[in-house]
C-alpha positions in Angstrom: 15.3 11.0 -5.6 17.5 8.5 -6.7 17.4 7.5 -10.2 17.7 3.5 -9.7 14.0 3.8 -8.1 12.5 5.9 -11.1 13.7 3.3 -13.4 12.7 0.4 -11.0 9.2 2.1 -11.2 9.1 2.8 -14.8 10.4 -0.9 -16.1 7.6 -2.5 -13.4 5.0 -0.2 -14.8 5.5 -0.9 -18.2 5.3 -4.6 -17.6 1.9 -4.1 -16.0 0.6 -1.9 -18.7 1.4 -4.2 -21.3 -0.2 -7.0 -19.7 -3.3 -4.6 -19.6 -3.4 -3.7 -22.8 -1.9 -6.7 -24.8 -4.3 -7.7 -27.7 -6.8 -4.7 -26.8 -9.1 -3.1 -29.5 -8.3 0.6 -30.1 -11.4 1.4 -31.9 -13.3 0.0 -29.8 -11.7 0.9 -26.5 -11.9 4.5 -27.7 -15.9 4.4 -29.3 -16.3 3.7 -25.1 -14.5 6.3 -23.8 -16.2 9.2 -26.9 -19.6 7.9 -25.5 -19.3 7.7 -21.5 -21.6 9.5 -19.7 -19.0 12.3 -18.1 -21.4 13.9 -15.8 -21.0 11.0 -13.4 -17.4 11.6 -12.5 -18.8 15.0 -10.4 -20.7 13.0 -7.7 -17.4 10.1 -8.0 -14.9 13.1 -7.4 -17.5 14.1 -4.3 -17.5 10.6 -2.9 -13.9 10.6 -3.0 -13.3 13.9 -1.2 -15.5 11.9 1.6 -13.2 9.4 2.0 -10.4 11.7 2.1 -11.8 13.3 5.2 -12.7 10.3 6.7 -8.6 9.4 6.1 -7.5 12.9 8.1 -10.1 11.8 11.1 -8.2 8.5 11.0 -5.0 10.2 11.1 -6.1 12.7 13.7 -6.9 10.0 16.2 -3.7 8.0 16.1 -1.9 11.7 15.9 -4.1 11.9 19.7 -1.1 10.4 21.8 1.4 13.2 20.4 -0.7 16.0 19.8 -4.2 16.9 19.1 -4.6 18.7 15.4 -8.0 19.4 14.5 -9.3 17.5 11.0 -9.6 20.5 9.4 -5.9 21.1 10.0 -4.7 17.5 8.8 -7.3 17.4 6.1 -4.9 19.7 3.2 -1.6 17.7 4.5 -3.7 14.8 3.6 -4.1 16.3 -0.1 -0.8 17.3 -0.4 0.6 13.3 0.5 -1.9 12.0 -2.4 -0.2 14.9 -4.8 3.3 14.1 -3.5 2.6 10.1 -4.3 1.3 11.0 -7.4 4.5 13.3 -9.0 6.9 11.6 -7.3 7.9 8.1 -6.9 8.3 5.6 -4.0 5.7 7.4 -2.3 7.7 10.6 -1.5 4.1 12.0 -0.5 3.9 10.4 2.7 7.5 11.7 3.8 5.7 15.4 2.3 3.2 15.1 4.8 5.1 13.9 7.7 7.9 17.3 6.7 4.8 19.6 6.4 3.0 17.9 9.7 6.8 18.8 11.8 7.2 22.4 10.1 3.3 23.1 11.1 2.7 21.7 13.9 6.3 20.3 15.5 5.7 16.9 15.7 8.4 14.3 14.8 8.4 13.3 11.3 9.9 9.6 13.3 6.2 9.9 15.0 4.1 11.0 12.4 5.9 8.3 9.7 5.2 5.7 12.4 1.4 6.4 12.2 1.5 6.5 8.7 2.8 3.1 8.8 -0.4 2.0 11.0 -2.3 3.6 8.3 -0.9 1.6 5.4 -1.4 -1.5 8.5 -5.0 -0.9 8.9 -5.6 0.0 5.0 -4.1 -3.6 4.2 -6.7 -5.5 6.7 -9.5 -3.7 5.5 -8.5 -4.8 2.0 -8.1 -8.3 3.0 -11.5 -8.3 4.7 -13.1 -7.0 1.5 -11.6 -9.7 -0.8 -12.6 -12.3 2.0 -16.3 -10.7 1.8 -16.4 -10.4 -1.7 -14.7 -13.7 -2.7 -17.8 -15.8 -2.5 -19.7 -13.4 -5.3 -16.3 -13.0 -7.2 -13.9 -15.9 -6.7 -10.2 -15.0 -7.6 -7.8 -17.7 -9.0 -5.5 -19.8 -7.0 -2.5 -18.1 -7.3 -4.2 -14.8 -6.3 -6.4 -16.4 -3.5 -2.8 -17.4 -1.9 -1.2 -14.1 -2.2 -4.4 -13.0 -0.4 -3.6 -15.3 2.2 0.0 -14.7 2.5 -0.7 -10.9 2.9 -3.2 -12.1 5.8 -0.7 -13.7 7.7 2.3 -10.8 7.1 -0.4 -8.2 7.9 -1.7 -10.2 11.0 2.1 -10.6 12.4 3.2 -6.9 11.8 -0.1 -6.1 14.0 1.1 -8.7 16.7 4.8 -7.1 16.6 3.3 -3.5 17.0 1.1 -4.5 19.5 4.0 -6.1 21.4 5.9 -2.8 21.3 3.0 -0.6 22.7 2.1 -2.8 25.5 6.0 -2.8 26.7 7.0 0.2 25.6 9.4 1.3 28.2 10.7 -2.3 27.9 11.7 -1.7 24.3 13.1 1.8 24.8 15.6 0.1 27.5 16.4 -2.4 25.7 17.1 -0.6 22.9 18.8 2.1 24.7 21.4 -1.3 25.7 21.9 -2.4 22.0 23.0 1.7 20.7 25.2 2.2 23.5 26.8 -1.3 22.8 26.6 -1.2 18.3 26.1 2.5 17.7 28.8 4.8 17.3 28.5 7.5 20.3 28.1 10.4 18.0 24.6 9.1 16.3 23.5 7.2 20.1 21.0 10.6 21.0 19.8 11.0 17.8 19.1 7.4 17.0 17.5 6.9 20.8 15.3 10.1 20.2 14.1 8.9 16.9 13.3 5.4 17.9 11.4 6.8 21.2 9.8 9.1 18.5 8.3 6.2 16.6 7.2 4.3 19.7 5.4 7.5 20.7 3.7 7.7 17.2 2.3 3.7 18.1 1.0 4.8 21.2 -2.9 5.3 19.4 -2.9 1.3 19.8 -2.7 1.3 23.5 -6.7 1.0 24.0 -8.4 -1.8 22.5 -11.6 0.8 21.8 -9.4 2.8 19.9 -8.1 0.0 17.9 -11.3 -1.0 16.9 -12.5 2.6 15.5 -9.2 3.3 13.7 -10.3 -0.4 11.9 -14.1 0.4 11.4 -12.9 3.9 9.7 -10.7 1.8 8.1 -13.6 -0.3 6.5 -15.5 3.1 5.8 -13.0 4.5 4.4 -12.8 1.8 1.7 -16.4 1.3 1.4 -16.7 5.1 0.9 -14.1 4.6 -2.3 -15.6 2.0 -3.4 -18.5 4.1 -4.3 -16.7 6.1 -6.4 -16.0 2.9 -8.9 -19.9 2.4 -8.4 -20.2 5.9 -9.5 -17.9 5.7 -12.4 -19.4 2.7 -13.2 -22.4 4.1 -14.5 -20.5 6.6 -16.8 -20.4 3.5 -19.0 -23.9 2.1 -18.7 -22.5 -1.1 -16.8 -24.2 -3.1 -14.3 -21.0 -4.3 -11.9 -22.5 -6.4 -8.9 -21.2 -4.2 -5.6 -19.2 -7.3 -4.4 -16.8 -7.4 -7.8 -16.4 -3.9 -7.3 -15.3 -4.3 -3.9 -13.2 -7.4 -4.8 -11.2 -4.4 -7.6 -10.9 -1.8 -5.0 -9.2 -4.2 -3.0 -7.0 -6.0 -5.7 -6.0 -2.9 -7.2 -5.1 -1.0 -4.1 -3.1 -3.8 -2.3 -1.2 -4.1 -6.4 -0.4 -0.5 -5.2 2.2 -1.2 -2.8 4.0 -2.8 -5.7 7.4 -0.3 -6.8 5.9 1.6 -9.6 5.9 5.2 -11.7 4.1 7.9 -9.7 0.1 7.3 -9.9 0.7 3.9 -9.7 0.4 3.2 -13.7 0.3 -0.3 -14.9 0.0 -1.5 -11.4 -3.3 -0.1 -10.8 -4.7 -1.0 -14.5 -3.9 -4.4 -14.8 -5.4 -6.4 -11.8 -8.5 -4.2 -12.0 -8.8 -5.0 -15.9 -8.1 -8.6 -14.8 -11.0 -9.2 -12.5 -13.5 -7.2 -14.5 -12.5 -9.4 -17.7 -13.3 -12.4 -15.4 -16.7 -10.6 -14.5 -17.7 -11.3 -17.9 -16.7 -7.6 -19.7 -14.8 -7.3 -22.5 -11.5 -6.2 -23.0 -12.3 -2.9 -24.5 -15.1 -2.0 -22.4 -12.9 -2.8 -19.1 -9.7 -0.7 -20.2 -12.1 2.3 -20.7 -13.3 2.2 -18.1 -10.3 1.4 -15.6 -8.7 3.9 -17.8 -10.9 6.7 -16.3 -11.8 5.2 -13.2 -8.1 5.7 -12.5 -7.8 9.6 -13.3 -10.7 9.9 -11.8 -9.0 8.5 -8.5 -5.8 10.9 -9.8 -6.1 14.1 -11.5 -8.8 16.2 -8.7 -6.6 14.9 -5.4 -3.5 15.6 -7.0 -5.2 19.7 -8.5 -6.5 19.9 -4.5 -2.9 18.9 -3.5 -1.4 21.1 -5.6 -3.9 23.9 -4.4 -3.1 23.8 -0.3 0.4 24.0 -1.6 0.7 26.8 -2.5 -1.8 27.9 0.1 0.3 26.3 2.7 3.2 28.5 1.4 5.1 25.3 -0.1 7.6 25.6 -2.8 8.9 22.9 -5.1 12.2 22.7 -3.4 10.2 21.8 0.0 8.4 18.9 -2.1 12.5 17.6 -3.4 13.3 18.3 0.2 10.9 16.0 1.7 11.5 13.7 -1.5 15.1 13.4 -0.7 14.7 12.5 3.2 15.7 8.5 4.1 16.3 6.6 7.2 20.1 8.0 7.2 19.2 11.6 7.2 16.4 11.2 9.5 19.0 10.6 12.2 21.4 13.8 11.3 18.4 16.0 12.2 18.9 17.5 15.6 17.7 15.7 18.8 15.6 16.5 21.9 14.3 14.3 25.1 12.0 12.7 24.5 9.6 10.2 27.2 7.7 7.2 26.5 4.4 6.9 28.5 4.0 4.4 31.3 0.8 2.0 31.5 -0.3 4.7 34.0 -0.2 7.2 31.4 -2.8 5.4 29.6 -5.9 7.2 30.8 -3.5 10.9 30.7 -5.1 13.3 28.2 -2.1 15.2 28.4 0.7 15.2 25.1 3.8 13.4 26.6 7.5 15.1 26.3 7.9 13.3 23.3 4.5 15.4 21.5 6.3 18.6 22.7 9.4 17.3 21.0 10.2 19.1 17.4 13.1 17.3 17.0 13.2 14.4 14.2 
């Protein structure tokens, strides 16, 4: 990993944690944490685990169009992404995945990054519906209400491109076949063609409108789900958070997430969910602590499971900096296959195309 992105993360981090904890109370901030109720972080860690599958069901169905895997398959590469994103920085776990998804199951890591993509797509509109329910109970300020607007409008055209691309997909795989054999270099034209048809293929989950719309409504569960694990750590503390501020953090803090930052997202997760419970009418002290553990709580068990299917999965450290050290440039050294992007007639096809047979990229 290159070190101008751990420093990047760390510098950012530390900016947000001292924003967090400028001016805090130590003795009080730790009289809250010696007196929380524990014993409500088991059914939290339970929720969570939910959620988690609910994520690997999502993943399975827009995996459908390349290959089936069962849930039960995707659910421990689902673990081991969480504990990849929270050792490593710039969210190396979702390239482990993707590497352990290709040496499993010999899909694409260009596919299976593309639905990962979609993922982080439909996590973002969630999000932006739950601050847009939970705004009237909890209102943000105005310079956060607008960067809940702009992300509206980015998210809403990124959806609009990728929805462009799947309903012309042989379109875009000519055209872009025209612009490599005209700016490529001839050496890198198969491999960049067969990685580009790759990622087309992973986007092929948003071909039927029905689909769409239960990839979104898991989407929505999915957060709703997590967000009852901030209920549950809640009442660790004796607190009394109305469900709609809750919501309102889960969705602040998660979309503060995509933010450059150390491994486990610290100081970028703290801050905005200290922020909007400070506005909720909680004190400093009593906020931290509670963030605080709210945040390993969301941290230490997915990252143990992850670490666990490691090493049942076989995995050694040096696969983790493998998978760590893969960018754009070396996804196109990896050898190439043929790969086929499906026609509108293949749209009611149950069969895996070429491209899901591919183990190539």
């Amino acid at each position: 990993m290159r070190n101008w992105k751990f420093w990047l993360g760390l510098i950012i981090s530390l900016f947000f944690l001292t924003i967090a904890l400028y001016g805090l109370n130590l003795h009080e901030f730790l009289h809250h944490l010696a007196n929380a109720q524990y014993g409500w972080l088991i059914p939290a860690v339970c929720v969570y685990g939910v959620a988690t599958w609910i994520r690997s069901w999502r993943w399975q169905l827009m995996l459908q169009p390349i290959r089936p895997v069962s849930i039960q398959r995707l659910f421990p590469l689902v673990t081991i992404g969480y504990m990849g994103n929270n050792i490593y920085p710039a969210r190396a776990g979702e390239l482990l995945r993707s590497y352990v998804l290709r040496r499993k199951e010999g899909i694409a890591m260009s596919a299976s990054l593309a639905t990962v993509i979609l993922e982080r797509l439909f996590d973002g509109l969630a999000l932006l519906l739950f601050i847009g329910i939970a705004l009237p109970s909890a209102p943000l300020p105005p310079e956060l209400t607008g960067l809940a607007l702009f992300l509206s409008m980015a998210f809403g055209v990124v959806l609009l491109v990728i929805l462009a691309i799947v309903a012309q997909p042989k379109t875009l795989s000519s055209f872009s076949g025209w612009m490599i054999n005209r700016f490529v270099p001839e050496r890198w034209r198969s491999p960049a063609q067969c990685m580009l048809n790759n990622v087309i293929t992973g986007l092929m989950a948003l071909r039927k409108p029905s689909t769409i719309a239960l990839i979104f409504g898991l989407s929505c569960l999915i957060w709703l789900v997590e967000t009852c694990t901030y209920w549950f750590v809640m009442h660790a503390f004796a607190l009394n958070i109305p469900f709609p501020v809750l919501m309102l953090m889960a969705a602040v803090v998660n979309l503060f997430t995509t933010i450059p930052s150390t491994p486990g997202h610290i100081g970028v997760f703290d801050a905005p969910g200290i922020f909007i419970l400070t506005r909720a009418g909680l004190g400093q002290a009593i906020a931290s602590s509670y963030v605080i553990v709210l945040h390993a709580t969301l941290w230490l068990p997915i990252t143990l499971l992850g670490a666990y299917y490691m090493l049942r999965e076989s995995l050694s450290w040096q696969d983790i900096e493998r998978a760590a050290a893969i960018d754009i440039d070396a996804l196109e050294t990896e050898p190439a296959a043929t790969t086929s992007i499906p026609s509108r007639q293949d749209e009611g096809e149950t069969e895996p195309t070429d491209a899901a047979r591919s183990t190539a990229l």
